[in-house]
C-alpha positions, 0 to 999 in steps of 0.5 A: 701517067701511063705507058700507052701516052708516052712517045719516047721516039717522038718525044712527046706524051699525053696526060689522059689519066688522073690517079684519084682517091675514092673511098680509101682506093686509089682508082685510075680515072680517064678524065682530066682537069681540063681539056687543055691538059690531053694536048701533047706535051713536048718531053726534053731529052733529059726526061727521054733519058730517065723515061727509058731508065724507069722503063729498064727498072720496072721491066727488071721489077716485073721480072722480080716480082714474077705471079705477084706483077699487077699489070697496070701500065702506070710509068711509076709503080711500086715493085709489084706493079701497083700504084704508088701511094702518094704519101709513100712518093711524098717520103721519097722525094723528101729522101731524095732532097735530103740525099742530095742536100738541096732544101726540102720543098713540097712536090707540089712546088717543082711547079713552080720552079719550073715556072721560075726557070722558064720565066729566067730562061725569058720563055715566052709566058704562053709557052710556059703556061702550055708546059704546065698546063695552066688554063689561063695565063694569069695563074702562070704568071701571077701565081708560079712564076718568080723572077729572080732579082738578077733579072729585074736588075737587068729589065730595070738597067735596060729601062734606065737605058732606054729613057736616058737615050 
């Protein structure tokens, strides 16, 4: 993700970029998975907040990094401005995980977390694939999405109700 596809005022941002390894090189690529994956996607205010942290935290590490800052105009950067090696953010997010006590998952999973909370929250499934930018809606739904047993209690109490009527 890079500076120039995020609109913290407007709240929104574009994925437009992919950051691909090719030869042993991380290289910055314009193109995406999909065409769905260029439209605008709506950040919450949550996401504002720590965008604008990063944004104060990379500005002081570009300072600190002085003549060895490589512009590259990626959100997340190590402290000199490079990408991070994805290995390198896979340690990381274990750390955090373990610094906060929760279970250690892949980050690939917080896919489907998301997926979950927004299947809890009854989003509706079409809004849920445009977050996470699924092609099709049978990935979200079959796929990344895990009702939780309290909620199929609750659809098969209204079930129950509906027929006893």
């Amino acid at each position: 993700m890079t500076w120039d596809s995020v609109d913290l005022a407007g709240q929104e941002l574009w994925v437009s970029h992919q950051l691909n390894r090719v030869r042993g090189e991380l290289l910055h690529r314009d193109t995406t998975k999909t065409e769905g994956s260029t439209a605008s996607l709506p950040l919450p205010e949550l996401c504002v907040t720590a965008l604008k942290h990063r944004r104060r935290v990379q500005n002081d590490a570009r300072k600190d990094a002085g003549e060895r800052w490589k512009d590259s105009d990626l959100v997340f950067t190590t402290k000199f401005g490079t990408p991070i090696e994805p290995r390198n953010f896979n340690r990381s997010f274990e750390m955090h995980c373990r610094n906060a006590e929760v279970p250690r998952i892949r980050v690939h999973d917080t896919r489907h977390t998301c997926a979950s909370l927004l299947a809890a929250l009854d989003v509706h499934p079409r809004v849920a694939m445009r977050i996470l930018r699924h092609s099709q809606i049978s990935i979200t739904m079959d796929v990344y999405t895990q009702v939780p047993t309290p909620e199929t209690r609750k659809a098969l109490d209204r079930l129950n109700k509906s027929l006893g009527d």
